[in-house]
N, C-alpha and C positions, 0 to 999 in steps of 0.2 A: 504494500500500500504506500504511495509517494505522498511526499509531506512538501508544504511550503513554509517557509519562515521568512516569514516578513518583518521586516522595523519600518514601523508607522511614523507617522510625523511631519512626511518630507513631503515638500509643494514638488510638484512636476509640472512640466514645461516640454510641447512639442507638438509635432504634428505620429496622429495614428491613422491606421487605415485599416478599413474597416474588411473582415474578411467575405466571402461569400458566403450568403444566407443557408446558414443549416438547412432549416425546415426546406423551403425552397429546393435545395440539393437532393433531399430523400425522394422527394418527389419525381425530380426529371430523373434520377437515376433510374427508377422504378419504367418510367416510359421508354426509357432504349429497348425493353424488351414483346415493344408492339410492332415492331419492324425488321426484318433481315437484313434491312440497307446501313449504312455507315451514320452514327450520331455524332458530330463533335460538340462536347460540352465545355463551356471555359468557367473559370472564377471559382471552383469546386473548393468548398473548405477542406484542409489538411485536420480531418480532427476525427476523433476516435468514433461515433455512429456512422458515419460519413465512408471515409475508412472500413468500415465492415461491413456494409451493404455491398462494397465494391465487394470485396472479400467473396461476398455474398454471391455474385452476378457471375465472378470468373469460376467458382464451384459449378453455376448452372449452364458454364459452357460458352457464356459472352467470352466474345477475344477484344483485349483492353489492350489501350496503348495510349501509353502517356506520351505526350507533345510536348510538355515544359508545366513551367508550375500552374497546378490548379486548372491545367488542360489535358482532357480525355479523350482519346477517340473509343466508340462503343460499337463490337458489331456482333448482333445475335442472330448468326444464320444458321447456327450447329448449336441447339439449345436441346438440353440433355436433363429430362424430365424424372427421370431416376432419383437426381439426387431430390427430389422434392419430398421423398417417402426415405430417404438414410438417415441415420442415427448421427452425422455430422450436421444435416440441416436443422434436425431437431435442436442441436446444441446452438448451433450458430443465431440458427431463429428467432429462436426464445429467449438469448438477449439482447435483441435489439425491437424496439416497438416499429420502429421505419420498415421491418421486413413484414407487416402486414399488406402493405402497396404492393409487392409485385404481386399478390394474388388477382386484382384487374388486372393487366395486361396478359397476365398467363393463360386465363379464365379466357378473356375477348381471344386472343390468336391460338389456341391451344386447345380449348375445350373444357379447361381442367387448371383448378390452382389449389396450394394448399401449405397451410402453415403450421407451426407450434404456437401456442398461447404466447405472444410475445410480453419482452419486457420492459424496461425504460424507468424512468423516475417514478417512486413512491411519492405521488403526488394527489391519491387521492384513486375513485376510483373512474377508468375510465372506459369505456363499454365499447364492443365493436360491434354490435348491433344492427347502427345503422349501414355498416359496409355490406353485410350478409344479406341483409332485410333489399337492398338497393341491388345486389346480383339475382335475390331470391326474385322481384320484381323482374328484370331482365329474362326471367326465365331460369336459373340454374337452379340446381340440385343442392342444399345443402347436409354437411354430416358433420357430426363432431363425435370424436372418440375419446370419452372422458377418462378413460382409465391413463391413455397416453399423453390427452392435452390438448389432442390435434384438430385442427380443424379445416374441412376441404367445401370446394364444391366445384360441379361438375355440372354441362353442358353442351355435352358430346353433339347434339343438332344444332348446336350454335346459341347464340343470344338475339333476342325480339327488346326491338325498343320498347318501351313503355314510359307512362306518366306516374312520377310518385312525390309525395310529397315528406320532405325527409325529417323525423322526431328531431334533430337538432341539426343544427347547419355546422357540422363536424368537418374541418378541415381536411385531413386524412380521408374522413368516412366520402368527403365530396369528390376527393382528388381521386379514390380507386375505382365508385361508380364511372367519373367520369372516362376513365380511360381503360373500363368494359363495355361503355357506349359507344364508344369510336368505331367499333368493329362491329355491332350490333345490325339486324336486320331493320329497317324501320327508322320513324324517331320517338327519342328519347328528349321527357321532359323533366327536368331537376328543381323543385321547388323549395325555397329554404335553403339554399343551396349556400354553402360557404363562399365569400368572395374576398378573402385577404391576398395582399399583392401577390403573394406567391403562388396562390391556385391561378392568379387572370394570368402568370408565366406560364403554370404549366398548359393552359389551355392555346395561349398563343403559340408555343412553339408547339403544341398537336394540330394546330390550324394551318402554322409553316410546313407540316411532314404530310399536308393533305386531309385531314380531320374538317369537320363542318360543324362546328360549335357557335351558336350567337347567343348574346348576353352576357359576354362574359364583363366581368366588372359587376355584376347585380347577382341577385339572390334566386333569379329564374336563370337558369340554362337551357336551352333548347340544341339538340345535338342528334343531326340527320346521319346514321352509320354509313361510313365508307366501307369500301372491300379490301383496301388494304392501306398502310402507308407507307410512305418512303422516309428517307434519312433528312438528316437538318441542323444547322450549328447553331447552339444556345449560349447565351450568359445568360450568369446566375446573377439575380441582382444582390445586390451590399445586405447585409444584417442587421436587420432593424434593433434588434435586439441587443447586441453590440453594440448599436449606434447608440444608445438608452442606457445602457451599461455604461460607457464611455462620456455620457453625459453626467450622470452619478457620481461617475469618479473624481470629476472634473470637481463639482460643486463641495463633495467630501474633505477633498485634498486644498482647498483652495487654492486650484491652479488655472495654469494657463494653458490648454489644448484646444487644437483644431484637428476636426474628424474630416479627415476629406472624401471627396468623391460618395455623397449620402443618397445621393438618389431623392433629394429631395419631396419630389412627386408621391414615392410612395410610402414617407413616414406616416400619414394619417395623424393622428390627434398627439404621437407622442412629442412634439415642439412645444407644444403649448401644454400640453400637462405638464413637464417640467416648467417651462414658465407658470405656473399657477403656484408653484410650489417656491417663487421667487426666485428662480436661477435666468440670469442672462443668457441667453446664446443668439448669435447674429446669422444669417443665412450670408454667405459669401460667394457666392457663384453656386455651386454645387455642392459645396462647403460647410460646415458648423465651427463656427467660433464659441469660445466660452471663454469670457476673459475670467480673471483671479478676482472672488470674491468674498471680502470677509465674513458678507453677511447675508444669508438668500430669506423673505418673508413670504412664507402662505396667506395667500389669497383668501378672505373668508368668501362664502357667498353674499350678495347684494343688500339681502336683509340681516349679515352679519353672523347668521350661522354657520357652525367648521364644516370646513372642505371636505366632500367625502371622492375620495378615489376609486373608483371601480369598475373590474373589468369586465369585457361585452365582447360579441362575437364581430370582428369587423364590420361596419369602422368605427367602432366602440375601440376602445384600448386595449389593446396585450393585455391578455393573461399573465406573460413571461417575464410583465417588467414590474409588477407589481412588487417583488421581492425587492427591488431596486429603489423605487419609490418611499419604500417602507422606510429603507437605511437611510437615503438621502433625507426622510423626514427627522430623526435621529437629532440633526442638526441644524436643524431651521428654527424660526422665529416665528412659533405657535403652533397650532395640533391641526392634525388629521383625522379622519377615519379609512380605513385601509379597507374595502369591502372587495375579496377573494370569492367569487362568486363562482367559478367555474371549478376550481378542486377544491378539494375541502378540507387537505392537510398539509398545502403550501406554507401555512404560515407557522405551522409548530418549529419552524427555527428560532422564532423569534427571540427563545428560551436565550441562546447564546448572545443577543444582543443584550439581554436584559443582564448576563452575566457581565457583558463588557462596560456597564452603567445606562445603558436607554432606557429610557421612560416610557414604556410600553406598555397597556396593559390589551392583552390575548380578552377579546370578551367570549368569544366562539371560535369553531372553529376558521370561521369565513372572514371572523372580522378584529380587527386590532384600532388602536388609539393610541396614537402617534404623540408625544408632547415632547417638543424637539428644545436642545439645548442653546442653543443660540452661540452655538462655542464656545458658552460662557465654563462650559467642562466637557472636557475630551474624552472621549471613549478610551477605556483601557485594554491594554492587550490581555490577550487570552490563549487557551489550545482548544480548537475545536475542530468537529470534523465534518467536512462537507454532505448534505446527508442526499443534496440533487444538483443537476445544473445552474438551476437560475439563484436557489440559493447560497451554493456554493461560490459564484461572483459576487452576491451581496455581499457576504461573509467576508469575503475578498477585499472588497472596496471597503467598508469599517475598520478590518487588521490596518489598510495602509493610511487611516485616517487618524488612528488609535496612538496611542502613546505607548513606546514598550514594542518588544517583538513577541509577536504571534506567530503562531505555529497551526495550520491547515493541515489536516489527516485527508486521508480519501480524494485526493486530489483529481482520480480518475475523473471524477462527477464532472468537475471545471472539465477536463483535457477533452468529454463529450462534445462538446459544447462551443469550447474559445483554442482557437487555433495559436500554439506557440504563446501563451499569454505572458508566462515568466520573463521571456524574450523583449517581446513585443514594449511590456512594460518598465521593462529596466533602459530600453532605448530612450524614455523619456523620465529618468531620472528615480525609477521607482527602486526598493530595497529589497530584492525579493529575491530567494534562494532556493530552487529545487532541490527536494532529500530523496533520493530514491532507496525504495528499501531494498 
């Protein structure tokens, strides 16, 4: 288990850049395998989920070839269905939550897809229902083998479009419907339909490879099935999440960074949530600036009562950055409410802040109250252990704001997630140590 040791304290200064969008990544990697023709993908995060999907792809017979950093070439013309029932997919499967996605593609050009109960962040519980329920629509077969975990379904005469309207507008759950529609007999109609930036990439570059999807950017999809499609070069756009992260750290540290090349377009509300929370940041071309400041105040609302923060299915707020929001309130200039709506055991880190001196109080599981120090007292270091991703970078951003060196267990959680971060950070003045055990 690798450890970080940080010493807190120190202001940092520089420009970061932002890696290519996890979420985003799991998804188009999952799509190379609707086609036999050639995919090139660029901006592909270097990081541990990301990383095993690939893992993932060349087990199932993709021939992979790297071009240079964070570029792919992908081609699945010799795809070997075998391993989808071996005792090494089941291992590989079932730790990664991203390898629920190639079961649409598999399913639309194949007939046939099928997984382990995957795994991912204890964050709560999250259901795959809507994916099964959205192929069961389509037409497939489903089975689950409880004794082993597994779960398949099957549609040997192919897939018929259909209209459904989906219980939650589940990212993931939208993104594998979506691309068992492609291939489908007929159209298909997607109501409720997830629309965060990363789903309207993946449907554009299915549009680019031949795909007929309209709507996309809205919550209805309409998607007339092709018969086949052909190959297509993608970028991945920047990480919002990151972007968000790096905003936090900013405001924490009271420093001076600019996040470049942010894709402005498609942050959605998070500029301005952190402006609510009293942090400066300036839009500079394409750019985030955050100058150095001693003092960031939350905004109450109009008639004077606290800010509540809370997250919503696009273009509502991340979920992802709530953890972030929470720390940065930590040290601001008056209270929040932190309302965690979509899991419902994100926020039991909070424990560890409250160890390091935050004014916190957990009321539920969903919901915390925020009573920020005003700097007027620094957070103390602590040893804690990363217990998910988004957490894990909170955690992060506190150790480097804190007084004293801390010490990060479990550091895998972060390495999910943030590409080279120990790296990344010490180029801009941070004090940060990798322990590997």
């Amino acid at each position: 288990m690798g450890t970080f040791q940080i010493e807190g304290g120190h202001r940092l200064k520089g420009d970061i850049h932002p890696q290519g969008a996890k979420n985003e990544a799991l998804q188009i990697l999952c799509a190379v395998l609707l086609t036999p023709e050639e995919v090139i993908i660029e901006n592909i995060p270097d990081i541990v989920d990301v990383n095993k999907l690939i893992g993932i792809l060349g087990n199932l017979g993709v021939k992979i070839q790297k071009l240079g950093k964070g570029k792919f070439a992908f081609k699945s013309d010799d795809i070997n269905l075998e391993y989808l029932e071996s005792e090494l997919f089941k291992k590989e499967g079932s730790s990664l939550r991203g390898s629920i996605m190639i079961v649409g593609p598999l399913l639309a050009r194949f007939g046939k897809g099928y997984i382990p109960r995957p795994g991912g962040d204890k964050i709560g519980r999250r259901r795959l229902d809507t994916h099964f329920e959205g192929f069961i629509n389509l037409g497939a077969k489903f089975r689950y083998n409880k004794e082993e975990r597994f779960y398949g379904v099957e549609a040997p005469k192919g897939l018929t479009g259909a209209y459904m309207l989906l219980d939650q507008a589940s990212v993931t759950g939208t993104a594998n419907i979506v691309m068992a529609a492609v291939l489908a007999k007929g159209t298909t109609t997607i109501y409720n339909a997830a629309c965060e930036p990363y789903l309207q990439q993946l449907c554009k570059m299915l549009n680019s490879m031949g795909a007929d999807i309209k709507g996309v950017g809205s919550n209805m999809l309409i998607i007339d099935g092709v018969k086949k499609l052909g190959g297509c070069t993608h970028r991945v756009l920047p990480d919002m999440i990151e972007i968000g992260s790096w905003i936090g750290l900013a405001a924490m540290t009271r420093s001076e960074i600019t996040i470049k090349n942010v894709s402005w377009e498609n942050l959605g509300l998070i500029p301005n949530t952190f402006r609510k929370l009293g942090i400066t940041l300036e839009k500079r071309g394409d750019d985030i600036f955050i100058p150095s400041q001693e003092h960031y105040e939350i905004q109450g609302y109009i008639d004077g009562s606290t800010l509540t923060v809370a997250d919503a299915p696009w273009p509502g707020f991340t979920p992802d950055l709530l953890s972030i929001v929470l720390v940065v309130c930590t040290q601001a200039k008056g209270s929040v409410l932190i309302h965690q709506k979509m899991f419902e055991s994100r926020l039991f880190f909070v424990d560890k802040l409250i160890d390091m001196g935050a004014r916190i109080i957990l009321c539920d599981p969903h919901r915390a109250t925020v009573m920020g120090h005003d700097f007027t007292s620094e957070l103390k270091a602590t040893t804690m252990v990363s217990p998910d991703i988004r957490a894990g970078i909170s955690l992060l951003i506190a150790a480097l704001s804190a007084k004293g060196t801390s010490t990060i267990h479990n550091i895998e959680q972060i390495d999910r997630g943030y590409e080279n971060i120990d790296e990344r950070l010490r180029a801009i003045g941070a004090k940060i140590t990798r322990l590997d055990s």
